[in-house]
N, C-alpha and C positions, 0 to 999 in steps of 0.2 A: 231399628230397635222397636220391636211392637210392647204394647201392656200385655200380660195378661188379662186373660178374661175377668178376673174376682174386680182388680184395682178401676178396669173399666168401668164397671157396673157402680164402684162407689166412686168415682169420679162424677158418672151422671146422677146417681141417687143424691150426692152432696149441691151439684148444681143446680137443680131440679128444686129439692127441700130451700137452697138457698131464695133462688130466684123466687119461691112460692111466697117465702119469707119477705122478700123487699116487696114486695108487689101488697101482701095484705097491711103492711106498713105505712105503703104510699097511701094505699085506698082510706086506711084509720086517717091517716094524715090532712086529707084533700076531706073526708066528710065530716068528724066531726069534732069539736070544742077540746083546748087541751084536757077540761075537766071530763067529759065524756068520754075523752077519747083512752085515757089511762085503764080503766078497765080491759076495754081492750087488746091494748096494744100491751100487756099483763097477760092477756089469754092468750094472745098470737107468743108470744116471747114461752111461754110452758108449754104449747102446742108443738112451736119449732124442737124444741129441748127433748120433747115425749119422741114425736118423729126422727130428730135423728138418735136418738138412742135405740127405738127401735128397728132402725133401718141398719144401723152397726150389728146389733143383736143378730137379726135375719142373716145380715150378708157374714157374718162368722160362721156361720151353720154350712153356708154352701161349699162343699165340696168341689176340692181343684177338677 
């Protein structure tokens, strides 16, 4: 049983977006104070949320 092509592409774009996600996560985490770190880890959280909504938007457009 293969994917189709669309479900492939958001399979990686959702793993991709994710793992980009834990990663600037860790990095807020490891450098700096919980109090500094909240802006942050605020921007990373509406950044993820911008990205994959725009990544669903995009990949609705492409044709089978």
């Amino acid at each position: 049983m293969s994917l189709p092509r669309i479900r492939l592409l958001e399979i990686i774009a959702s793993v991709a977006w994710s793992g980009l996600f834990v990663l600037a996560i860790v990095y807020i985490g490891s450098k700096y104070s919980i109090q500094e770190g909240t802006l942050w880890i605020i921007v990373v959280l509406v950044g993820f949320i911008i990205a994959m909504m725009g990544t669903g938007y995009l990949l609705s457009k492409v044709e089978e």
